[in-house]
C-alpha positions as a Python dict, from the first residue, in 0.01 Angstrom:
ca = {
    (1, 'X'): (0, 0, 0),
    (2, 'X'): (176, 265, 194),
    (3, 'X'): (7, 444, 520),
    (4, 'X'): (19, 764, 364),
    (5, 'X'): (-143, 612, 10),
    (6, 'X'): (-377, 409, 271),
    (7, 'X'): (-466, 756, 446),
    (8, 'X'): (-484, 910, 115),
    (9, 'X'): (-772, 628, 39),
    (10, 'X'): (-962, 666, 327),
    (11, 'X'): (-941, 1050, 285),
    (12, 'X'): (-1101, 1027, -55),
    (13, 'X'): (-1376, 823, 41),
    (14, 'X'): (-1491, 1049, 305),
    (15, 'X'): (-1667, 1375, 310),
    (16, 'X'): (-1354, 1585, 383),
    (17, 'X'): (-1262, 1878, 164),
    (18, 'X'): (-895, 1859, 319),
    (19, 'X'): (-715, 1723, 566),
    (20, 'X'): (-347, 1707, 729),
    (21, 'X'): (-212, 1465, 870),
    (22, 'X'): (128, 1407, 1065),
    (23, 'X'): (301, 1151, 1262),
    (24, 'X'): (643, 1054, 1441),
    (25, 'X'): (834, 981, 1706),
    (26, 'X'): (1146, 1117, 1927),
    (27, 'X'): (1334, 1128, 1600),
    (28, 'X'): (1079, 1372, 1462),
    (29, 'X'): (812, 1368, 1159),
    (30, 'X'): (818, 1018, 965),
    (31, 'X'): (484, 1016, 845),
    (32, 'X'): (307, 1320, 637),
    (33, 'X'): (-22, 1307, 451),
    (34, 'X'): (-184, 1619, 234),
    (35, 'X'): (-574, 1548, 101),
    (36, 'X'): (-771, 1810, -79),
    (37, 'X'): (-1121, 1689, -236),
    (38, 'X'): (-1145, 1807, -637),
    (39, 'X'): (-1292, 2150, -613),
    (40, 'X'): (-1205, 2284, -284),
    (41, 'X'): (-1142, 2590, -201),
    (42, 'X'): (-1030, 2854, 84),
    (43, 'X'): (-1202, 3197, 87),
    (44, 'X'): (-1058, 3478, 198),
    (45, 'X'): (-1203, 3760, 421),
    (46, 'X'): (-1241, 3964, 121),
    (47, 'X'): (-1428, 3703, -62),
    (48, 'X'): (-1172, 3584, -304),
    (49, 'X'): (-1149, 3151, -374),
    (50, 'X'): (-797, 3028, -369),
    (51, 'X'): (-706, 2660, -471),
    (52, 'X'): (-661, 2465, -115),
    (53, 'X'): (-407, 2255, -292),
    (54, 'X'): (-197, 2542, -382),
    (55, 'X'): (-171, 2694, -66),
    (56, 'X'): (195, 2650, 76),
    (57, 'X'): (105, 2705, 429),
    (58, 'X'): (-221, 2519, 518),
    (59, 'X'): (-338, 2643, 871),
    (60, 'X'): (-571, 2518, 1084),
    (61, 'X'): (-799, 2695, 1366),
    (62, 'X'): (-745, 2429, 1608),
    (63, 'X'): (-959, 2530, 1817),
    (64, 'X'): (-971, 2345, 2190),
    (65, 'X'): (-578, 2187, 2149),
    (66, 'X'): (-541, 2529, 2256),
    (67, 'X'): (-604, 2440, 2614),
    (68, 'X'): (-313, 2180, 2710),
    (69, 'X'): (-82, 2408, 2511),
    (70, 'X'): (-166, 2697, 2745),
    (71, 'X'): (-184, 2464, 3045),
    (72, 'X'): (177, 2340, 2988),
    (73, 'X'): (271, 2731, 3007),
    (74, 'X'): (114, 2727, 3330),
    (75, 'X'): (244, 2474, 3495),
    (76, 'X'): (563, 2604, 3373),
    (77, 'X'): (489, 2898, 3569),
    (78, 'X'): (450, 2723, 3844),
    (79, 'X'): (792, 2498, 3819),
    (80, 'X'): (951, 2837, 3754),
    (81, 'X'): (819, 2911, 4121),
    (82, 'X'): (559, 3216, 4003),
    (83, 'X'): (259, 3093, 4113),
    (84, 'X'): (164, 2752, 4313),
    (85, 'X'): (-75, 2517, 4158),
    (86, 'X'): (-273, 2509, 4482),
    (87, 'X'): (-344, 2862, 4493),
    (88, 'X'): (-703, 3013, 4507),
    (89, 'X'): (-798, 3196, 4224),
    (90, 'X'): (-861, 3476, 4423),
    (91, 'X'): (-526, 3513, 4490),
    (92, 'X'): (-475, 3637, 4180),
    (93, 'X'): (-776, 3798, 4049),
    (94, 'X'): (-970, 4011, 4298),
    (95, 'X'): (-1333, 3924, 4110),
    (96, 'X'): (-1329, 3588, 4279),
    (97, 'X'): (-1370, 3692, 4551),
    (98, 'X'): (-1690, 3610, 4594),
    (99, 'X'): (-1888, 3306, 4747),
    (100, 'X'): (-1812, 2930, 4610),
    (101, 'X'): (-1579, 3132, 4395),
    (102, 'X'): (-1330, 3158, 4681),
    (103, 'X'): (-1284, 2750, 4694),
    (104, 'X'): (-1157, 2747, 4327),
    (105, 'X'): (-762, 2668, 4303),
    (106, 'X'): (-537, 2689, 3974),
    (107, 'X'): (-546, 2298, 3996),
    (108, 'X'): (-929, 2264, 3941),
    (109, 'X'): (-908, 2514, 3614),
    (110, 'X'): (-621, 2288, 3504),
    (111, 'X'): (-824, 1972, 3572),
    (112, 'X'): (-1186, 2056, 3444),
    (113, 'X'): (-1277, 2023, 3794),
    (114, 'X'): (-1343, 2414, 3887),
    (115, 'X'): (-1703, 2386, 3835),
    (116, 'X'): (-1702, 2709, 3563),
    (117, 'X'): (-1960, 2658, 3246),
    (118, 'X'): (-1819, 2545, 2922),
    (119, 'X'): (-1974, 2849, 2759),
    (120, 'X'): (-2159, 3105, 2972),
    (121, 'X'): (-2514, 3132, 2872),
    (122, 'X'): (-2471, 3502, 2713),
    (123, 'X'): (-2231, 3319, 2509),
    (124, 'X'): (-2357, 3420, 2136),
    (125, 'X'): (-2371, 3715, 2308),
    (126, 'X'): (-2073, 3840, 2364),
    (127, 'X'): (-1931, 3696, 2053),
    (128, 'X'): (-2214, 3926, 1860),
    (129, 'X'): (-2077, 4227, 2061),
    (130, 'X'): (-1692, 4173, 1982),
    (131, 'X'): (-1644, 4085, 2288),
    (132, 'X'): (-1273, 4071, 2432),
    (133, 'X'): (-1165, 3786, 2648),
    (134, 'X'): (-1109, 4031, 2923),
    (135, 'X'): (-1503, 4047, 2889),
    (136, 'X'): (-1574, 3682, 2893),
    (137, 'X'): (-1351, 3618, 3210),
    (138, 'X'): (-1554, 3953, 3375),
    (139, 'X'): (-1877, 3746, 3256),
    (140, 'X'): (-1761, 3413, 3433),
    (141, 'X'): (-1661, 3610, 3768),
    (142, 'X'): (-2071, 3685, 3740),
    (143, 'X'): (-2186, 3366, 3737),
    (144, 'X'): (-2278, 3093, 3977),
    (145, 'X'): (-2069, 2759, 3992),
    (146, 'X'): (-2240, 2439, 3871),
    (147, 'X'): (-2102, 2241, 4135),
    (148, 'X'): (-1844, 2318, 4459),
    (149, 'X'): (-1504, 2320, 4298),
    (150, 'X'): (-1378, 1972, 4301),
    (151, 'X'): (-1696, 1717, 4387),
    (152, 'X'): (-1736, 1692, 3990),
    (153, 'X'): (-1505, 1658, 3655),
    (154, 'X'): (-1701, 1887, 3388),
    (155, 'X'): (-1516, 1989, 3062),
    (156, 'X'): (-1508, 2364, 3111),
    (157, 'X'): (-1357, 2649, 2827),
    (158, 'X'): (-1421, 2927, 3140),
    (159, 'X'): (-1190, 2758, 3315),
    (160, 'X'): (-929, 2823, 3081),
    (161, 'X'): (-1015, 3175, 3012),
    (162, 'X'): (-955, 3263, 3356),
    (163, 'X'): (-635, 3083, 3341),
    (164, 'X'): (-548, 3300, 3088),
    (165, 'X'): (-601, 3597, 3266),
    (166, 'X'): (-418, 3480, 3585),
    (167, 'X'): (-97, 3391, 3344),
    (168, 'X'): (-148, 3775, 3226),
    (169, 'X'): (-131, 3916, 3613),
    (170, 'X'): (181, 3705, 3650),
    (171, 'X'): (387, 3740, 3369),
    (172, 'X'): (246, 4129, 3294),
    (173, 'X'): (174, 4052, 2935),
    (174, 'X'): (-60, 3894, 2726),
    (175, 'X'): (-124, 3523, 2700),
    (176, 'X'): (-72, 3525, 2317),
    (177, 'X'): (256, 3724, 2381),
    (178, 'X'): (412, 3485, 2635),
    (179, 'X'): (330, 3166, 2461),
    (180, 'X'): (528, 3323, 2118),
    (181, 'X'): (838, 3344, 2294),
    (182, 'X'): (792, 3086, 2569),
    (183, 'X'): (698, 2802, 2366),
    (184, 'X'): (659, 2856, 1992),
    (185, 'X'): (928, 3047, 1902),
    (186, 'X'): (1159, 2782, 2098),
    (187, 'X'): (970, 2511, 1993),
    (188, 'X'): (1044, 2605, 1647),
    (189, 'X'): (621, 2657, 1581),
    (190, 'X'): (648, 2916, 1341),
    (191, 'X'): (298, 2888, 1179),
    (192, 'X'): (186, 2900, 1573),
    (193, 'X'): (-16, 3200, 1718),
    (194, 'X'): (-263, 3233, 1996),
    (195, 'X'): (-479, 3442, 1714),
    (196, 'X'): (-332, 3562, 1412),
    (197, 'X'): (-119, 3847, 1439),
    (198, 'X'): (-360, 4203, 1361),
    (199, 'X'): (-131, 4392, 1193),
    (200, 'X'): (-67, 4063, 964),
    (201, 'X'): (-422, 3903, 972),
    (202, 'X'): (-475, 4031, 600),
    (203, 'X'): (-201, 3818, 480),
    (204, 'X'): (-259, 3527, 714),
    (205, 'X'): (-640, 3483, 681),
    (206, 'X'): (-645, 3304, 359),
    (207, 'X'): (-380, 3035, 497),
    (208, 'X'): (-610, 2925, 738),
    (209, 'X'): (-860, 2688, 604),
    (210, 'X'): (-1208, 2722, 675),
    (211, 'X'): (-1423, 2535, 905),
    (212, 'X'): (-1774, 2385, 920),
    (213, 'X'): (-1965, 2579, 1137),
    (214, 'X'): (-2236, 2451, 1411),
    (215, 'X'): (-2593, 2479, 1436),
    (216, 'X'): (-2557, 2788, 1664),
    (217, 'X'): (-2278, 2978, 1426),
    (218, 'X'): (-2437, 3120, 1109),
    (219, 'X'): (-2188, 3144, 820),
    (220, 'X'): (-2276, 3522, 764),
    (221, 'X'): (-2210, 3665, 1123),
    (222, 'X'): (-1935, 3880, 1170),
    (223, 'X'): (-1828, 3610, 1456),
    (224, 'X'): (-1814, 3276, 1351),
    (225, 'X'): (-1508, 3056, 1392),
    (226, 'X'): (-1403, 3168, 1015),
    (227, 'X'): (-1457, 3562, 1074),
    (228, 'X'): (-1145, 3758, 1103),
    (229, 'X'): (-1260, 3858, 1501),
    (230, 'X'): (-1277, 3520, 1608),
    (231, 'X'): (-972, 3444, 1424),
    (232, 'X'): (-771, 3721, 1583),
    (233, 'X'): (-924, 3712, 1922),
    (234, 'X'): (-644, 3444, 2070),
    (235, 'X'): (-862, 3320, 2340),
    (236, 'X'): (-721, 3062, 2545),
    (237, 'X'): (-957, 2798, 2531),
    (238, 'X'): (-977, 2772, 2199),
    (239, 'X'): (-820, 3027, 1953),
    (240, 'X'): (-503, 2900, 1877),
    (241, 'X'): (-365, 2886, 1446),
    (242, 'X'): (-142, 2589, 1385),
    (243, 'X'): (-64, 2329, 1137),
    (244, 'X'): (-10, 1953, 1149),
    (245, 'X'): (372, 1994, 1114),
    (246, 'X'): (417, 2245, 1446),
    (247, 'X'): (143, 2038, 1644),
    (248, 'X'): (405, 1726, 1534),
    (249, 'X'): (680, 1952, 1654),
    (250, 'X'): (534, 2016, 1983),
    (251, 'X'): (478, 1645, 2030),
    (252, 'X'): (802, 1528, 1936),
    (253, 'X'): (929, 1774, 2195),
    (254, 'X'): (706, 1632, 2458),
    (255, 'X'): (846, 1297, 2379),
    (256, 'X'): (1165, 1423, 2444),
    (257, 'X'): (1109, 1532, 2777),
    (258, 'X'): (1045, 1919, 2695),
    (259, 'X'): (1364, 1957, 2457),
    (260, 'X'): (1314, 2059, 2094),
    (261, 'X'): (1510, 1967, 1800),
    (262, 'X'): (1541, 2252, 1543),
    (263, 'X'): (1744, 2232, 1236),
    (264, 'X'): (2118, 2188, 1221),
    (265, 'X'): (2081, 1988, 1517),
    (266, 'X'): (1976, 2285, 1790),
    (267, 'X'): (1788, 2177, 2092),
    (268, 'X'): (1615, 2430, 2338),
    (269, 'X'): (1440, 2331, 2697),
    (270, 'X'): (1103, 2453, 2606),
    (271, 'X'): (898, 2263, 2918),
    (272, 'X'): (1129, 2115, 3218),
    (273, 'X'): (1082, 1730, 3226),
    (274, 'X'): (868, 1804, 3556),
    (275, 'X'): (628, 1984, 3362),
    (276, 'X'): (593, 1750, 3066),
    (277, 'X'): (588, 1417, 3342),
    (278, 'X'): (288, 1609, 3590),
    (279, 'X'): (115, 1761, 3243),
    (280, 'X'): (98, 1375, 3058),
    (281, 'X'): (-9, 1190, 3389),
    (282, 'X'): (-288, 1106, 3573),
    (283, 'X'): (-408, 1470, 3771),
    (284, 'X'): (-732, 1393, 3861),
    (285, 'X'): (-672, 1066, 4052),
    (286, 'X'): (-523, 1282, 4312),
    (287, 'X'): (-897, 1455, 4388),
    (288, 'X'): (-1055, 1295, 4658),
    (289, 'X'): (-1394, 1437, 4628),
    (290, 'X'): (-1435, 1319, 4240),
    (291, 'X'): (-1583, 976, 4131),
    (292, 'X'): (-1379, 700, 4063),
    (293, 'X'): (-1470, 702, 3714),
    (294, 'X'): (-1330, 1042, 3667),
    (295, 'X'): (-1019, 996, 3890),
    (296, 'X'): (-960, 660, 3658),
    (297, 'X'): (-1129, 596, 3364),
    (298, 'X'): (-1190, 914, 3257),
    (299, 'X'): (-842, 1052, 3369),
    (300, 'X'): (-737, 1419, 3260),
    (301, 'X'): (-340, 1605, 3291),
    (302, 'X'): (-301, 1900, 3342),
    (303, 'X'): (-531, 2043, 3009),
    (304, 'X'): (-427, 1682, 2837),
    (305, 'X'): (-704, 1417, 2845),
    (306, 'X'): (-604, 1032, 2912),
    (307, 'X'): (-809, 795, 2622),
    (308, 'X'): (-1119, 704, 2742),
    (309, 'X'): (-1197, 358, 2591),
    (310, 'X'): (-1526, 326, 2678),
    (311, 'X'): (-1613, 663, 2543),
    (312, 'X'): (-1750, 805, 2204),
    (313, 'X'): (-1453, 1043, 2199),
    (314, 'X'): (-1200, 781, 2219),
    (315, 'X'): (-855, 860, 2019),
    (316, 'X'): (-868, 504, 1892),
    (317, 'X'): (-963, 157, 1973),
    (318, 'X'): (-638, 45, 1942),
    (319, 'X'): (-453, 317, 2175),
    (320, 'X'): (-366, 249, 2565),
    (321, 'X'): (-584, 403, 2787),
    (322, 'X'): (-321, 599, 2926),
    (323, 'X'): (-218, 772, 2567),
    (324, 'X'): (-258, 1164, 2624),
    (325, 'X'): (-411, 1412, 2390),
    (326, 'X'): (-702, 1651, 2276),
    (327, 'X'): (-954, 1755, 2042),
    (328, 'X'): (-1077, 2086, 1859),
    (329, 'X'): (-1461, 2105, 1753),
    (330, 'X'): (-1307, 2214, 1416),
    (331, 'X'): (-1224, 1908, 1367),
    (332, 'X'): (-864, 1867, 1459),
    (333, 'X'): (-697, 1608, 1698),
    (334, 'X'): (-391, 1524, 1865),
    (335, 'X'): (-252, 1256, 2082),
    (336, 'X'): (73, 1085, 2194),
}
Protein backbone atom coordinates (compact mmCIF):
# COMPACT_ATOMS: atom_id res chain seq x y z
CA UNK A 1 0.00 0.00 0.00
CA UNK A 2 0.94 3.50 -0.87
CA UNK A 3 1.46 6.38 1.97
CA UNK A 4 -1.17 8.36 0.61
CA UNK A 5 -3.72 5.06 0.37
CA UNK A 6 -2.08 4.25 3.99
CA UNK A 7 -3.04 7.95 5.14
CA UNK A 8 -6.21 7.59 3.37
CA UNK A 9 -6.81 4.35 5.82
CA UNK A 10 -5.96 5.81 8.85
CA UNK A 11 -8.06 8.92 7.90
CA UNK A 12 -11.14 6.79 7.54
CA UNK A 13 -10.86 5.09 10.65
CA UNK A 14 -10.73 8.15 12.65
CA UNK A 15 -13.23 10.68 13.70
CA UNK A 16 -12.15 13.32 11.13
CA UNK A 17 -14.69 14.88 8.79
CA UNK A 18 -11.63 16.06 6.52
CA UNK A 19 -8.30 16.41 6.47
CA UNK A 20 -5.20 17.66 4.22
CA UNK A 21 -2.32 16.50 4.16
CA UNK A 22 1.08 17.50 2.37
CA UNK A 23 4.62 16.56 2.29
CA UNK A 24 8.11 17.16 0.46
CA UNK A 25 11.30 18.14 0.32
CA UNK A 26 13.76 20.89 -1.38
CA UNK A 27 12.38 19.65 -4.66
CA UNK A 28 8.89 20.65 -3.57
CA UNK A 29 5.43 18.71 -2.87
CA UNK A 30 5.85 14.76 -3.41
CA UNK A 31 3.31 13.63 -1.20
CA UNK A 32 -0.56 14.92 -1.22
CA UNK A 33 -3.48 13.37 0.62
CA UNK A 34 -7.39 14.70 0.42
CA UNK A 35 -9.96 12.83 3.13
CA UNK A 36 -13.53 13.86 3.49
CA UNK A 37 -15.81 11.51 5.82
CA UNK A 38 -19.34 10.49 3.79
CA UNK A 39 -21.63 13.31 4.65
CA UNK A 40 -19.55 16.22 5.42
CA UNK A 41 -20.18 19.35 4.87
CA UNK A 42 -18.94 23.19 5.01
CA UNK A 43 -21.50 25.87 5.99
CA UNK A 44 -21.40 29.04 4.94
CA UNK A 45 -21.98 32.33 6.90
CA UNK A 46 -25.29 32.52 5.39
CA UNK A 47 -26.23 29.10 6.40
CA UNK A 48 -26.02 27.28 3.16
CA UNK A 49 -24.22 23.27 3.23
CA UNK A 50 -21.78 22.79 0.46
CA UNK A 51 -20.19 19.29 -0.30
CA UNK A 52 -16.49 19.45 1.43
CA UNK A 53 -15.39 17.18 -1.32
CA UNK A 54 -16.37 19.52 -3.97
CA UNK A 55 -14.78 22.43 -2.79
CA UNK A 56 -11.70 23.32 -5.08
CA UNK A 57 -9.97 25.40 -2.59
CA UNK A 58 -10.09 23.74 0.90
CA UNK A 59 -8.83 26.37 3.52
CA UNK A 60 -7.90 25.99 6.77
CA UNK A 61 -7.99 28.55 9.89
CA UNK A 62 -4.70 27.56 11.07
CA UNK A 63 -4.83 29.12 13.81
CA UNK A 64 -1.36 29.38 16.10
CA UNK A 65 1.16 28.44 12.79
CA UNK A 66 0.39 31.95 12.53
CA UNK A 67 3.01 32.87 15.04
CA UNK A 68 6.47 31.56 13.45
CA UNK A 69 5.11 32.90 10.14
CA UNK A 70 4.88 36.39 11.64
CA UNK A 71 8.06 35.86 13.68
CA UNK A 72 10.12 35.08 10.51
CA UNK A 73 8.78 38.66 9.25
CA UNK A 74 10.26 39.98 12.24
CA UNK A 75 13.34 38.84 12.36
CA UNK A 76 13.46 39.85 8.84
CA UNK A 77 12.99 43.21 10.05
CA UNK A 78 15.59 43.02 12.05
CA UNK A 79 18.29 41.51 9.36
CA UNK A 80 16.95 44.33 7.19
CA UNK A 81 18.48 46.58 10.09
CA UNK A 82 14.80 48.20 11.25
CA UNK A 83 14.65 47.22 14.52
CA UNK A 84 17.26 45.15 16.85
CA UNK A 85 16.13 42.00 18.41
CA UNK A 86 17.42 43.23 21.76
CA UNK A 87 15.37 46.19 21.91
CA UNK A 88 12.89 46.99 24.79
CA UNK A 89 9.50 47.00 23.87
CA UNK A 90 9.18 50.28 25.03
CA UNK A 91 11.18 51.45 22.49
CA UNK A 92 8.64 51.05 20.28
CA UNK A 93 5.39 51.31 21.92
CA UNK A 94 5.07 54.06 24.53
CA UNK A 95 2.33 51.82 26.76
CA UNK A 96 5.22 49.79 28.08
CA UNK A 97 6.39 51.97 29.68
CA UNK A 98 5.46 50.98 32.72
CA UNK A 99 7.03 48.83 35.62
CA UNK A 100 8.35 45.06 34.81
CA UNK A 101 7.02 46.08 31.44
CA UNK A 102 10.17 48.11 30.78
CA UNK A 103 12.54 44.76 31.05
CA UNK A 104 10.63 43.12 28.09
CA UNK A 105 12.88 42.94 24.74
CA UNK A 106 11.62 41.84 21.11
CA UNK A 107 13.68 38.59 21.87
CA UNK A 108 11.51 37.43 24.87
CA UNK A 109 8.08 37.98 22.65
CA UNK A 110 9.90 35.95 19.99
CA UNK A 111 10.92 33.27 22.51
CA UNK A 112 7.76 32.79 24.79
CA UNK A 113 9.91 34.11 27.40
CA UNK A 114 8.26 37.80 27.87
CA UNK A 115 6.21 36.74 30.69
CA UNK A 116 2.69 38.15 28.81
CA UNK A 117 -0.59 35.74 29.44
CA UNK A 118 -1.58 33.39 26.74
CA UNK A 119 -5.02 34.93 26.77
CA UNK A 120 -5.76 37.89 29.06
CA UNK A 121 -8.41 37.07 31.51
CA UNK A 122 -11.15 39.52 29.79
CA UNK A 123 -10.43 37.31 26.98
CA UNK A 124 -14.19 36.12 25.98
CA UNK A 125 -14.53 39.48 26.56
CA UNK A 126 -13.24 41.29 24.14
CA UNK A 127 -13.97 38.74 21.56
CA UNK A 128 -17.92 39.31 22.61
CA UNK A 129 -17.32 43.09 22.06
CA UNK A 130 -15.63 42.84 18.48
CA UNK A 131 -12.80 43.67 19.77
CA UNK A 132 -9.83 44.85 17.40
CA UNK A 133 -6.34 43.65 18.01
CA UNK A 134 -5.36 47.20 18.60
CA UNK A 135 -7.69 46.56 21.74
CA UNK A 136 -6.20 43.34 22.88
CA UNK A 137 -2.52 44.72 22.72
CA UNK A 138 -4.08 48.08 24.80
CA UNK A 139 -5.54 45.22 27.22
CA UNK A 140 -2.04 43.43 27.62
CA UNK A 141 -0.17 46.93 28.22
CA UNK A 142 -2.84 46.79 31.43
CA UNK A 143 -1.85 43.87 32.85
CA UNK A 144 0.72 42.59 35.26
CA UNK A 145 3.57 40.13 34.06
CA UNK A 146 3.44 36.53 35.34
CA UNK A 147 6.98 36.37 35.81
CA UNK A 148 10.18 39.03 35.19
CA UNK A 149 10.78 38.78 31.49
CA UNK A 150 13.19 36.02 30.94
CA UNK A 151 13.43 33.77 34.44
CA UNK A 152 10.58 31.52 32.77
CA UNK A 153 9.59 29.94 29.14
CA UNK A 154 5.58 30.27 29.09
CA UNK A 155 3.73 29.81 25.70
CA UNK A 156 2.25 33.27 25.35
CA UNK A 157 -0.39 34.53 22.19
CA UNK A 158 0.08 38.35 23.94
CA UNK A 159 3.33 38.14 23.14
CA UNK A 160 2.70 37.94 19.64
CA UNK A 161 0.02 40.47 19.50
CA UNK A 162 2.30 43.02 20.64
CA UNK A 163 4.73 41.91 18.12
CA UNK A 164 2.32 42.65 15.76
CA UNK A 165 1.81 45.98 16.70
CA UNK A 166 5.56 46.85 16.97
CA UNK A 167 5.96 45.40 13.14
CA UNK A 168 2.96 48.02 12.41
CA UNK A 169 5.05 51.16 14.05
CA UNK A 170 7.95 50.03 11.91
CA UNK A 171 6.87 49.26 8.68
CA UNK A 172 3.68 51.99 8.92
CA UNK A 173 1.19 49.44 7.79
CA UNK A 174 -0.68 46.69 8.92
CA UNK A 175 0.66 43.29 9.86
CA UNK A 176 -1.77 41.49 7.45
CA UNK A 177 -0.64 44.02 4.72
CA UNK A 178 3.13 43.48 5.05
CA UNK A 179 3.09 39.77 5.31
CA UNK A 180 0.92 39.72 1.65
CA UNK A 181 3.64 41.25 -0.09
CA UNK A 182 6.61 40.34 2.08
CA UNK A 183 6.13 36.75 2.24
CA UNK A 184 3.05 35.30 0.57
CA UNK A 185 2.83 36.91 -2.45
CA UNK A 186 6.71 35.98 -3.01
CA UNK A 187 6.36 32.85 -1.56
CA UNK A 188 3.85 32.05 -4.11
CA UNK A 189 0.97 31.50 -0.95
CA UNK A 190 -1.86 32.57 -2.78
CA UNK A 191 -4.65 30.99 -0.62
CA UNK A 192 -2.53 32.86 2.34
CA UNK A 193 -4.04 35.83 4.36
CA UNK A 194 -3.53 37.10 7.83
CA UNK A 195 -7.65 37.16 7.90
CA UNK A 196 -9.61 36.92 4.93
CA UNK A 197 -9.75 39.81 2.86
CA UNK A 198 -13.31 42.09 3.98
CA UNK A 199 -14.26 43.23 0.91
CA UNK A 200 -13.89 39.39 -0.34
CA UNK A 201 -14.85 37.50 2.93
CA UNK A 202 -18.36 36.68 1.28
CA UNK A 203 -16.73 34.68 -1.34
CA UNK A 204 -13.95 33.27 0.77
CA UNK A 205 -15.90 32.14 3.88
CA UNK A 206 -17.29 29.00 2.53
CA UNK A 207 -13.63 27.80 1.39
CA UNK A 208 -12.56 27.69 4.73
CA UNK A 209 -13.60 24.62 6.50
CA UNK A 210 -15.05 24.72 9.76
CA UNK A 211 -13.61 23.92 13.02
CA UNK A 212 -14.55 22.17 16.28
CA UNK A 213 -14.97 24.60 18.73
CA UNK A 214 -13.80 24.44 22.63
CA UNK A 215 -15.59 24.26 25.72
CA UNK A 216 -15.36 28.07 26.15
CA UNK A 217 -16.55 28.96 22.29
CA UNK A 218 -20.28 28.35 21.80
CA UNK A 219 -21.16 27.51 18.17
CA UNK A 220 -23.88 30.32 18.08
CA UNK A 221 -21.75 33.43 19.16
CA UNK A 222 -21.09 35.92 16.78
CA UNK A 223 -17.19 35.21 17.73
CA UNK A 224 -16.18 31.86 17.56
CA UNK A 225 -13.23 30.65 15.50
CA UNK A 226 -15.89 29.90 12.51
CA UNK A 227 -17.72 33.48 12.70
CA UNK A 228 -16.90 35.79 9.93
CA UNK A 229 -15.21 38.43 12.81
CA UNK A 230 -12.86 36.05 13.99
CA UNK A 231 -12.21 34.97 10.58
CA UNK A 232 -11.45 38.43 9.29
CA UNK A 233 -9.82 39.80 12.35
CA UNK A 234 -6.01 38.68 11.13
CA UNK A 235 -4.62 38.61 14.53
CA UNK A 236 -1.18 37.65 14.78
CA UNK A 237 -1.16 34.96 17.08
CA UNK A 238 -3.46 33.06 15.58
CA UNK A 239 -5.64 34.26 12.61
CA UNK A 240 -3.92 33.30 9.73
CA UNK A 241 -6.17 31.25 6.36
CA UNK A 242 -3.97 28.77 4.59
CA UNK A 243 -4.01 25.43 3.03
CA UNK A 244 -1.77 22.37 3.18
CA UNK A 245 -0.26 23.14 -0.29
CA UNK A 246 1.03 27.00 0.68
CA UNK A 247 2.06 25.78 4.31
CA UNK A 248 4.19 22.99 1.98
CA UNK A 249 5.30 25.94 -0.05
CA UNK A 250 6.53 27.89 2.78
CA UNK A 251 8.43 24.86 4.04
CA UNK A 252 10.01 23.90 0.98
CA UNK A 253 11.24 27.49 0.89
CA UNK A 254 12.65 27.23 4.33
CA UNK A 255 14.49 24.19 3.23
CA UNK A 256 15.94 26.09 0.68
CA UNK A 257 17.44 28.59 2.71
CA UNK A 258 14.61 31.39 2.28
CA UNK A 259 14.39 31.03 -1.70
CA UNK A 260 11.09 30.02 -3.29
CA UNK A 261 10.49 28.08 -6.34
CA UNK A 262 7.43 29.29 -8.33
CA UNK A 263 6.42 27.92 -11.60
CA UNK A 264 8.45 28.05 -14.77
CA UNK A 265 11.33 27.75 -12.64
CA UNK A 266 11.21 31.48 -10.78
CA UNK A 267 12.90 31.76 -7.48
CA UNK A 268 12.48 34.88 -5.12
CA UNK A 269 14.58 35.53 -1.65
CA UNK A 270 11.62 35.60 0.55
CA UNK A 271 13.70 35.20 4.17
CA UNK A 272 17.72 35.79 3.98
CA UNK A 273 19.46 32.46 4.97
CA UNK A 274 20.30 34.40 8.37
CA UNK A 275 16.82 34.60 9.14
CA UNK A 276 15.73 31.08 8.25
CA UNK A 277 19.31 29.59 10.19
CA UNK A 278 18.55 31.99 13.73
CA UNK A 279 14.47 31.30 13.18
CA UNK A 280 15.03 27.06 12.93
CA UNK A 281 17.72 26.95 15.81
CA UNK A 282 17.99 26.71 19.23
CA UNK A 283 16.94 30.62 20.74
CA UNK A 284 16.30 29.90 24.05
CA UNK A 285 19.58 28.15 25.00
CA UNK A 286 21.08 31.52 24.77
CA UNK A 287 18.83 32.79 28.07
CA UNK A 288 20.72 32.51 31.03
CA UNK A 289 18.06 33.04 33.53
CA UNK A 290 15.73 30.05 32.05
CA UNK A 291 15.93 26.35 33.23
CA UNK A 292 17.87 23.97 31.56
CA UNK A 293 14.96 22.12 30.53
CA UNK A 294 13.64 25.01 28.62
CA UNK A 295 17.02 26.20 27.20
CA UNK A 296 17.38 22.28 25.99
CA UNK A 297 14.78 20.01 26.00
CA UNK A 298 12.13 22.10 25.50
CA UNK A 299 14.01 24.37 22.94
CA UNK A 300 11.95 27.13 20.96
CA UNK A 301 13.26 29.50 17.49
CA UNK A 302 12.35 32.33 17.01
CA UNK A 303 8.13 31.54 17.03
CA UNK A 304 9.26 27.77 15.78
CA UNK A 305 9.22 25.11 18.55
CA UNK A 306 12.12 22.31 18.60
CA UNK A 307 10.23 18.53 19.18
CA UNK A 308 9.94 17.87 22.55
CA UNK A 309 10.22 14.03 22.93
CA UNK A 310 9.30 13.68 26.21
CA UNK A 311 6.23 15.75 25.77
CA UNK A 312 2.44 15.07 24.97
CA UNK A 313 2.74 17.55 22.10
CA UNK A 314 5.49 15.80 20.44
CA UNK A 315 5.45 16.02 16.38
CA UNK A 316 6.28 12.33 16.35
CA UNK A 317 8.09 9.62 18.07
CA UNK A 318 10.10 9.01 15.32
CA UNK A 319 11.31 12.79 14.57
CA UNK A 320 14.82 14.27 15.94
CA UNK A 321 14.49 16.35 18.70
CA UNK A 322 15.83 19.12 16.92
CA UNK A 323 12.98 18.98 13.94
CA UNK A 324 11.22 22.55 14.00
CA UNK A 325 7.56 23.27 13.74
CA UNK A 326 4.08 24.29 15.26
CA UNK A 327 0.64 23.62 16.04
CA UNK A 328 -2.92 25.36 15.66
CA UNK A 329 -5.72 24.39 18.33
CA UNK A 330 -7.83 23.89 15.14
CA UNK A 331 -6.23 21.17 14.62
CA UNK A 332 -3.54 21.83 12.12
CA UNK A 333 0.28 21.07 12.31
CA UNK A 334 3.43 21.66 10.70
CA UNK A 335 7.00 20.66 11.03
CA UNK A 336 10.31 20.26 9.11
Amino acid sequence: MNMQATLQEIAAKSSLKYADVAAGDAAGLQLRMRYTAPGSTATTSAGTSLNAAELPDRRYLIASITKPIVAMAAVQLAADGQLALTDPVRNHLQEFHRGSLRQITIRHLLTHTCGLPDMLPNNAELRAASATADDFVKATAEVTPDFAAGTDCRYSSMGFAVLAKIMESITQSKCAEHLQHAVFQPAGMESTWLGLPSDAAKELMPTVLPCDLPIWQSSDSHWNWNSQYWRTLGVAWGGMMSTAEDLGRLATCLVNDGKSSLPGGKSNTVFSSAVVQSCLSNQTQHIAGLFESDRIQRAWGFGWRQNWPDHSATFSDFLPADAIGHWGATGTMMWI
